[in-house]
N, C-alpha and C positions, 0 to 999 in steps of 0.2 A: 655570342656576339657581344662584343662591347660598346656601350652608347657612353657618350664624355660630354659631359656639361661643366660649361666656362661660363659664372657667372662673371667674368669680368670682362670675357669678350664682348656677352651678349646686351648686358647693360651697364660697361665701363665702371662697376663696383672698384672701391679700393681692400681695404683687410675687409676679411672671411670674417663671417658672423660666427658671434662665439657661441660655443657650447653651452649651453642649460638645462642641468637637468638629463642631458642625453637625449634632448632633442632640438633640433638644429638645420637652419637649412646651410647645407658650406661652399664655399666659395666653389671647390669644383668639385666634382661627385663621379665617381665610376661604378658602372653598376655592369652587372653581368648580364640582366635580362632587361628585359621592355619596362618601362617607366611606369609607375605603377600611381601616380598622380598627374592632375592636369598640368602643375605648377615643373613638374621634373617634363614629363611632354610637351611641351614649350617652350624649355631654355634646350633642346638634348637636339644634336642635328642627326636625324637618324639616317640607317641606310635601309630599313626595312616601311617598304609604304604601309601595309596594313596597320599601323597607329596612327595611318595617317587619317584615319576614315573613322576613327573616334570620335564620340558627340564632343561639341566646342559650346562655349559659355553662351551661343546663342540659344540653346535649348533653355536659357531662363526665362525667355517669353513665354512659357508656358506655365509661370507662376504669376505670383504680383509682380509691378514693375521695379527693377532694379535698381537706387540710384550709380552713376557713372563711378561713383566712386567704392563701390559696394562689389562690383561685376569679378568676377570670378578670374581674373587675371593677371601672370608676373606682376606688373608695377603694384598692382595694390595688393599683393600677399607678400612684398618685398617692404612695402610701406607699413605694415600691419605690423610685420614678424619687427623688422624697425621699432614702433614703438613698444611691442611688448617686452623688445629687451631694458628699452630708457626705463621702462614705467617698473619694471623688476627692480630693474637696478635701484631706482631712486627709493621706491618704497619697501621693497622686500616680498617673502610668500605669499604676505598677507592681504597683499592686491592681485594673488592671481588664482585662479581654478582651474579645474582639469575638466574638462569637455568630454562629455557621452554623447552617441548618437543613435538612436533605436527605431526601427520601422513601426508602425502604430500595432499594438497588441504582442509585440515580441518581448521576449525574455531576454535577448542576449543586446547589449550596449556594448557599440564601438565604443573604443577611446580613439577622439579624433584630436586631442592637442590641449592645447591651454590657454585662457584668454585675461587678458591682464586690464588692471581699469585704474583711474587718479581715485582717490581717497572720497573726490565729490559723486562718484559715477557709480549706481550699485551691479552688481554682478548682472544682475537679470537687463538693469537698460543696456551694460557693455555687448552682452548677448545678441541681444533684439536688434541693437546697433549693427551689428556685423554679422547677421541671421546668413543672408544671402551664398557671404563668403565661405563659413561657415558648411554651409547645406552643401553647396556645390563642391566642397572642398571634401565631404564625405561619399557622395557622390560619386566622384572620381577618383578617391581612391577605394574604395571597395564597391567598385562600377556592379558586380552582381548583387550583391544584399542589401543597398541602399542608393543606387543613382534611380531605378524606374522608381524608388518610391521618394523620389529627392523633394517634391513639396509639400508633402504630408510629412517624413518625419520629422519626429521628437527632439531636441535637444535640453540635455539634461545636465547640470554641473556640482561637481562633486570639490571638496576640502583642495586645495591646492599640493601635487606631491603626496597626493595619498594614494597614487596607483598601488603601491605594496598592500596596502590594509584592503585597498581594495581586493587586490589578487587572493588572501586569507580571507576573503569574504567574513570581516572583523565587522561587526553587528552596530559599530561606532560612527559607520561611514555611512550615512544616508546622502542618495541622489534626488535632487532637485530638478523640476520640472520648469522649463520655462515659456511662457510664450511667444508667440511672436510679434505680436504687436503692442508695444507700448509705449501708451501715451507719451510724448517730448523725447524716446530715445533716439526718433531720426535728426533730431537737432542736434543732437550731443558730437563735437568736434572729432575728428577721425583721430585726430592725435591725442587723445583723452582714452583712447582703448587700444587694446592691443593683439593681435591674434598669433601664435606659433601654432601651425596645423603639422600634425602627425606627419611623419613620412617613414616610409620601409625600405629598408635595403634589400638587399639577393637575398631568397629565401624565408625569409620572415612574415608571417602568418598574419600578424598585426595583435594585438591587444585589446581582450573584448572580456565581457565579464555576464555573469549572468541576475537580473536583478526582479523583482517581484514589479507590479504596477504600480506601488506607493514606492517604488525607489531603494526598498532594502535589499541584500542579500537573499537571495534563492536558494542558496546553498548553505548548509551549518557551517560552523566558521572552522578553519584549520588551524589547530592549534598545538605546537610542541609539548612536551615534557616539562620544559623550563616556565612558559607561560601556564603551569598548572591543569593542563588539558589531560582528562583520565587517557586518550591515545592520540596517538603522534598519526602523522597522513601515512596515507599508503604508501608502499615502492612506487607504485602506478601512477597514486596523484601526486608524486613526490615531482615525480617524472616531467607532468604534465604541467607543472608550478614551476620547475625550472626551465622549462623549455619558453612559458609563457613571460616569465620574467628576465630571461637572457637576452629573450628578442626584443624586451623594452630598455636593455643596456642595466636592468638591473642585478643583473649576477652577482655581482659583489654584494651588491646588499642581501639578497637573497642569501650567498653561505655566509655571511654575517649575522641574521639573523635567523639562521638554522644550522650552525655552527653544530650543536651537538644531535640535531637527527642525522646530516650528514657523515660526522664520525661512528655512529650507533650502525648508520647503514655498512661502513664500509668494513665494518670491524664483522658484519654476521657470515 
């Protein structure tokens, strides 16, 4: 079955949000299966009720209180994703991060998106700023392994565009811990921060990584030939590195950057 979302029907948008990085919400979106976020369940007119009976943003009473402008909803994930495009654009990588989200004592972190901030604003209040949306926004999209633990997890942030190094679990890329509460970042202006939350198309697994309690890599790092590494990855984790980075649209970087294991495999 196909579900069809018109963001311009449903809230009179003009041009489709641009591409970033390969991750983007677009003016209209066809998907083959059931919406796999609150933000796609919400704009998508379906014809199957059972999504209809999915928890809604009112299940945030069951944490701290939420300001109105924080709530877990189209206008303000449309306002958010808004500013983190201006705030890219004006500043560059260097005001944005890539977003982890890990249930308390687990190893494996969601990648749930990226969150941009002005040059005055540091990463951890941009965070704390937009915790709420955030939370809920992992929540709902990997509704089994982190919505019932949606007010206890972690959110953790890592180098801007470092999903790749991340995926070679490169020992370079340490995640960061943030909390939720800090001091003056509920005053800090919505349009001062900026949030692009993760979304999956048909089929796509999502992007997760596996990391130690301090934030480093859990796994040795994978490293080619070229990069000096006495062996190159497995057929299997070769497998399993392209599959994980195809789904995050990075394929092309991937045989880019593995250019000569790829010819090595194809040639045995």
């Amino acid at each position: 079955m196909t579900h069809l979302v018109t963001f311009s029907a449903a809230f009179g948008l003009s041009p489709a949000f641009k591409k970033i990085n390969n991750h983007y919400i677009s003016h209209s979106l066809s998907v083959s299966s059931p919406p796999t976020s609150y933000f796609q369940r919400k704009c998508v007119v379906l014809q199957d009720s059972k999504w209809d009976n999915l928890v809604d943003e009112d299940e945030e009473d069951e944490g701290p209180p939420v300001p109105p402008n924080m709530r877990y909803n189209p206008s303000n994930l449309i306002r958010q994703k808004n500013n983190y495009d201006a705030i890219r654009d004006a500043g560059g990588k260097e005001m944005v991060n890539d977003i982890y989200i890990r249930e308390v004592g687990s190893e494996t972190f969601w990648f749930m998106g990226k969150v941009a901030r002005i040059s005055d604003v540091s990463i951890e209040d941009a965070i704390s700023k937009q915790w709420p949306l955030i939370q809920m926004h992992a929540g709902h999209l990997r509704p089994i392994e982190l919505f019932p633990s949606r007010n206890t997890n972690e959110i953790w942030y890592a180098p801007g565009d470092s999903e790749l190094d991340v995926a070679y679990y490169r020992p370079t890329v340490t995640f960061v811990k943030v909390d939720r509460n800090i001091e003056g970042a509920k005053s800090i202006k919505v349009n001062f921060v900026g949030f692009e939350g993760e979304t999956y198309g048909p089929d796509e697994d999502g992007f997760r990584t596996l990391r130690t309690d301090d934030g480093k890599p859990a796994k040795p790092e994978l490293m080619g030939p070229d990069e000096g590494g006495n062996t190159a990855p497995t057929p299997e984790e070769m497998e399993v590195l392209e599959k994980t980075l195809v789904d995050q649209g990075l394929g092309d970087v991937l045989k880019q950057n593995l250019g000569d294991v790829l010819e090595q495999r194809e040639t045995e």
